[in-house]
Backbone bond lengths (Angstrom), bond angles and torsions (degrees), N, CA, C in turn:
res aa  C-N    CA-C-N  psi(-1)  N-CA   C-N-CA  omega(-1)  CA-C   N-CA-C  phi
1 X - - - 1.452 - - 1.529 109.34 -
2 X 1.368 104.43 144.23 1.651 110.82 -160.80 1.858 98.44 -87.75
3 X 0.750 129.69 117.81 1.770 143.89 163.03 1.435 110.07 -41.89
4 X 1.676 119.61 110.41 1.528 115.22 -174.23 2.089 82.44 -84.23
5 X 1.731 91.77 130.59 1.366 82.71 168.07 1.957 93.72 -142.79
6 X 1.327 109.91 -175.17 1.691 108.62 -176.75 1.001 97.96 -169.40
7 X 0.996 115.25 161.82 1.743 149.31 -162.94 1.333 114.25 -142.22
8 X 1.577 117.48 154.95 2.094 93.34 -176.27 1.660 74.57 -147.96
9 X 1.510 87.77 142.86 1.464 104.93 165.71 1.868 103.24 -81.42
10 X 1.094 118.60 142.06 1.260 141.11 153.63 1.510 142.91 -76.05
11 X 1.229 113.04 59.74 1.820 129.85 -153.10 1.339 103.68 -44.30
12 X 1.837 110.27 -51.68 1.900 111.20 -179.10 1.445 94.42 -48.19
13 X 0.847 122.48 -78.76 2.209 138.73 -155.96 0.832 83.35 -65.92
14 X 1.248 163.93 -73.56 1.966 156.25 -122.30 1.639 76.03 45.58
15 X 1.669 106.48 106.61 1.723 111.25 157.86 1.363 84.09 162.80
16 X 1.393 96.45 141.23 1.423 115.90 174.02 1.626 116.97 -75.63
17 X 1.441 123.42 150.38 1.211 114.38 -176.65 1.659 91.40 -144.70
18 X 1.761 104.37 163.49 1.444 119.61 -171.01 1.854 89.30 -87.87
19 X 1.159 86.03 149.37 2.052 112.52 162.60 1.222 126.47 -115.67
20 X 0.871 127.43 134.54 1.319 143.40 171.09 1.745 119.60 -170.00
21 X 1.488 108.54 130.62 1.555 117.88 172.48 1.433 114.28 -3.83
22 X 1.387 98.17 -72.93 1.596 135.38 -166.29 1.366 108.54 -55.58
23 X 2.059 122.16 -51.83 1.374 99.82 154.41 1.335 159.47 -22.24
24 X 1.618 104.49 -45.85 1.832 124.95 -174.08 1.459 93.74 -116.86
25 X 1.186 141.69 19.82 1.319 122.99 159.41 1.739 127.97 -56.97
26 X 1.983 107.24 -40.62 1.267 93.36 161.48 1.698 89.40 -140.42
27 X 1.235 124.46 -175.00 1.650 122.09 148.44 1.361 122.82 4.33
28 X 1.406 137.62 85.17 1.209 130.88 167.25 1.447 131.24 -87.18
29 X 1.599 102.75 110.04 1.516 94.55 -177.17 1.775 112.50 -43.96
30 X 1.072 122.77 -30.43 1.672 118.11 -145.39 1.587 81.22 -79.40
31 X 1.283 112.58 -86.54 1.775 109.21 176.02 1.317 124.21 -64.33
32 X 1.278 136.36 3.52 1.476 117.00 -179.27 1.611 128.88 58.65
33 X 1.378 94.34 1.48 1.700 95.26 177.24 1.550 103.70 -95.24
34 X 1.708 103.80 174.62 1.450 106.25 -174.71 1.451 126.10 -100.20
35 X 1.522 114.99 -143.31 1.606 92.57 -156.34 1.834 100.95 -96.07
36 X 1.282 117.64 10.78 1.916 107.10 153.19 1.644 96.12 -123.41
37 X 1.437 79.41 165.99 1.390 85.60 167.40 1.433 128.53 -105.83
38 X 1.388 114.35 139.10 1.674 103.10 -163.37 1.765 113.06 -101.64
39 X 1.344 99.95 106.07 1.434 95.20 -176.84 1.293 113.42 -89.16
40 X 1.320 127.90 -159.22 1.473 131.94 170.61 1.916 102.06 62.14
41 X 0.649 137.42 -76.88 1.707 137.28 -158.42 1.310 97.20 -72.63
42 X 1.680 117.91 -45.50 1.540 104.93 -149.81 1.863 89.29 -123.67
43 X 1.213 118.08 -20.32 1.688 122.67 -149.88 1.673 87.96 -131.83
44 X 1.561 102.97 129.84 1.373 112.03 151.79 1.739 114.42 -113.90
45 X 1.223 93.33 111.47 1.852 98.13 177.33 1.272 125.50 -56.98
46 X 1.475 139.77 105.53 0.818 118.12 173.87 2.004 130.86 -110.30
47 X 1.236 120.24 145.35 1.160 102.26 -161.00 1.640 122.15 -119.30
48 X 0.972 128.93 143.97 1.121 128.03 -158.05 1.306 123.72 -81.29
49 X 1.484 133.02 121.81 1.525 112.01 -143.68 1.508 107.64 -90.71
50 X 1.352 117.98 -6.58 1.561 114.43 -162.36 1.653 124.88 108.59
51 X 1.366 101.19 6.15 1.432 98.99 -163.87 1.745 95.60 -133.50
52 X 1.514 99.53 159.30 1.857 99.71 166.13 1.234 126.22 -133.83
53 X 1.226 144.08 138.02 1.384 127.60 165.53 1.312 148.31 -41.40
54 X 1.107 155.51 -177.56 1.386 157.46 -151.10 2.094 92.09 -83.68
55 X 1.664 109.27 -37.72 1.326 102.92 -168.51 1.654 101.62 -79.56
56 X 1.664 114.40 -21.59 1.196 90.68 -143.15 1.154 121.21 133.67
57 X 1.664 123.96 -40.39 1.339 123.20 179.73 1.651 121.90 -76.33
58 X 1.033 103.71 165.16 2.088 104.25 176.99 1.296 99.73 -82.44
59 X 1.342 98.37 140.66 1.642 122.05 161.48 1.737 103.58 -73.11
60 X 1.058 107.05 127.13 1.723 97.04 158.31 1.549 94.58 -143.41
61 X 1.577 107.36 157.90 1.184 111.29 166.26 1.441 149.44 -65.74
62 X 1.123 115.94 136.02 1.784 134.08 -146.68 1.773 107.99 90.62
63 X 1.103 133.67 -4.48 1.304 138.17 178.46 1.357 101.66 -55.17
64 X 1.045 133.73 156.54 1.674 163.91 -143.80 1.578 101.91 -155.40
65 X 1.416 117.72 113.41 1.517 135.81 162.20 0.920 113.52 -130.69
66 X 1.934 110.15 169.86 1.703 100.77 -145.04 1.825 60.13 -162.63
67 X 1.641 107.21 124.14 1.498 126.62 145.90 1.054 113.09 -68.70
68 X 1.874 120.68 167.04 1.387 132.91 160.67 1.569 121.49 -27.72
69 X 1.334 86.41 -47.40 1.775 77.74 -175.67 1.536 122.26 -131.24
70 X 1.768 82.72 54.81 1.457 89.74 154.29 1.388 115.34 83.01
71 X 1.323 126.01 -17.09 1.368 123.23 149.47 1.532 132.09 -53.42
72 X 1.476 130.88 129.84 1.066 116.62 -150.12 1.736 102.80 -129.83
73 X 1.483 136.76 138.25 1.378 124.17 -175.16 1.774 102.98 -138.92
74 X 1.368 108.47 176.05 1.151 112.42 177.01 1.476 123.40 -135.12
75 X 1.323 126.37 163.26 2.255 105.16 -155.23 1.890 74.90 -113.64
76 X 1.449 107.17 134.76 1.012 128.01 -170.26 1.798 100.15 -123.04
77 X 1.803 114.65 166.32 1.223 99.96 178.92 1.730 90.51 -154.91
78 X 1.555 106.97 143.95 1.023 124.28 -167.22 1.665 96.78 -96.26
79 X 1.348 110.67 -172.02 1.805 131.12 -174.59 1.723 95.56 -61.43
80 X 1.185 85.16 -55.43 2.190 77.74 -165.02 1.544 97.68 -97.91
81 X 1.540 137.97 70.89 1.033 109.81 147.65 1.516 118.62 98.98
82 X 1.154 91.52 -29.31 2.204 107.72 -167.37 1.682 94.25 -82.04
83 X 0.980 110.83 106.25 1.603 124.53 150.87 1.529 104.69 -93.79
84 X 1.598 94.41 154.09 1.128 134.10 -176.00 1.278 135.88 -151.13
85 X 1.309 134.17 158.20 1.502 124.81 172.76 1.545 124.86 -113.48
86 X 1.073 114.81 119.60 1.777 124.16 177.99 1.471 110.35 -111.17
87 X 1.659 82.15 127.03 1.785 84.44 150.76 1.082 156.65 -10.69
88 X 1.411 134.74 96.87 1.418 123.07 161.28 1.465 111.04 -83.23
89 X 1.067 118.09 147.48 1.872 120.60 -165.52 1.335 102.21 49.65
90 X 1.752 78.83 -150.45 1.552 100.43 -175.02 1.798 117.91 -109.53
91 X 1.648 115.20 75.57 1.304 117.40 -179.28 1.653 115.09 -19.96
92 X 1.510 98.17 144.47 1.712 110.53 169.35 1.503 119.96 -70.91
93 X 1.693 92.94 -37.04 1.812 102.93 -167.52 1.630 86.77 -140.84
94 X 1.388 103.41 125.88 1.801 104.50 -163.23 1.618 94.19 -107.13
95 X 1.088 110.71 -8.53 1.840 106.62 -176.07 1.764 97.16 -85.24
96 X 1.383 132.13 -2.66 1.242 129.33 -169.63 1.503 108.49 -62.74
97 X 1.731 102.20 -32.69 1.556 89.09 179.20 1.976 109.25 -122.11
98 X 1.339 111.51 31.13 1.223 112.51 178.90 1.546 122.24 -55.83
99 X 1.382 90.78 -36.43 1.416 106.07 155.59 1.845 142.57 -109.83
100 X 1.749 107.24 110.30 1.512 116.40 -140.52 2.282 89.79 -41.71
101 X 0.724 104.12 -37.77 1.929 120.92 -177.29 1.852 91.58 -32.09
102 X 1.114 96.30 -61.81 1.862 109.00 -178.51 1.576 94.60 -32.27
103 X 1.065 159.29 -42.72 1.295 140.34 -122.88 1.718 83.43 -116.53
104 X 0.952 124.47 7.87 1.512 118.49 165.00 1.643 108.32 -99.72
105 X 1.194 119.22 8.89 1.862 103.98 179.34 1.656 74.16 -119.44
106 X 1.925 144.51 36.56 0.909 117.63 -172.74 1.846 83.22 -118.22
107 X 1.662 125.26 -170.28 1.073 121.97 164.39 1.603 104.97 -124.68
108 X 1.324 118.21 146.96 1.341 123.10 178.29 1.793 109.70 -65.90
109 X 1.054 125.83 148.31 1.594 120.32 168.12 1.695 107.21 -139.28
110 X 0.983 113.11 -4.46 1.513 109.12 173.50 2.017 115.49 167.06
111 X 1.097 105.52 -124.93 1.333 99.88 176.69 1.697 97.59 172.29
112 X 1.319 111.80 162.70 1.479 95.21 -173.43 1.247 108.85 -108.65
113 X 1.226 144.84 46.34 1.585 138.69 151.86 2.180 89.09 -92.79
114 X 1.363 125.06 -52.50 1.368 90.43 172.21 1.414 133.88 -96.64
115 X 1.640 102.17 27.86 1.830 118.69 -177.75 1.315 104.51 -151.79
116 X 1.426 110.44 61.57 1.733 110.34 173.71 1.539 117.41 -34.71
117 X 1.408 121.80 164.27 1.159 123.00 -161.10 1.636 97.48 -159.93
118 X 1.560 101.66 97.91 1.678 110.16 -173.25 1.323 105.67 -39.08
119 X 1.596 124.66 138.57 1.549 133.95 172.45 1.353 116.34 64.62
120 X 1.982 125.10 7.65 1.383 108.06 144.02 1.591 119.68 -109.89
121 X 1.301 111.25 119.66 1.250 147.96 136.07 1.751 133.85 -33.92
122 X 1.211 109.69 93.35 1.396 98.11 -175.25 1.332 111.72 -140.41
């Protein structure tokens, strides 16, 4: 069984920070935030889809991967839940990610809240 886990981007700081319940329950020394957590204005949640890369690392959404040769995509997420991966440019071999599974022979290189990516929107 796949582990619901999340991550939240941090809009004031631009820096990613860990989530969990137990963090914002009251005053946290580690983050300094209070006892909810405020998403949407200040926090983008991000969640981890279940999958890992070629090294090892977690996919979470808005993440940025980059195949062998240099084709590069990004994990996107629909209304209910459905992530996916799209294109950046114009892929060499477009069946690489026909299947969401593909994005595990890919390697993570960043994500775009700290590597914007002209015309994605999320």
């Amino acid at each position: 069984m796949v582990e619901i886990k999340f991550e939240a981007w941090d809009k004031t700081n631009k820096k990613m920070i860990p989530w969990n319940r137990e963090m914002f329950s009251d005053m946290s020394p580690v983050t300094g935030y209070g006892d909810e957590f405020p998403t949407g204005e200040f926090f983008i949640l991000r969640q981890f889809v279940g999958l890992k890369d070629e090294n090892g690392e977690e996919w979470y959404y808005a993440d940025i991967g980059e195949f062998e040769n240099g084709d590069r995509f990004y994990i996107g997420c629909q209304d209910w839940l459905e992530f996916f991966a799209e294109w950046i440019g114009e892929p060499k071999e477009e069946c690489q990610i026909q299947d969401f599974y593909d994005i595990c022979k890919a390697k993570k290189i960043g994500n775009v809240f700290e590597n914007p990516i002209k015309g994605v929107i999320l």
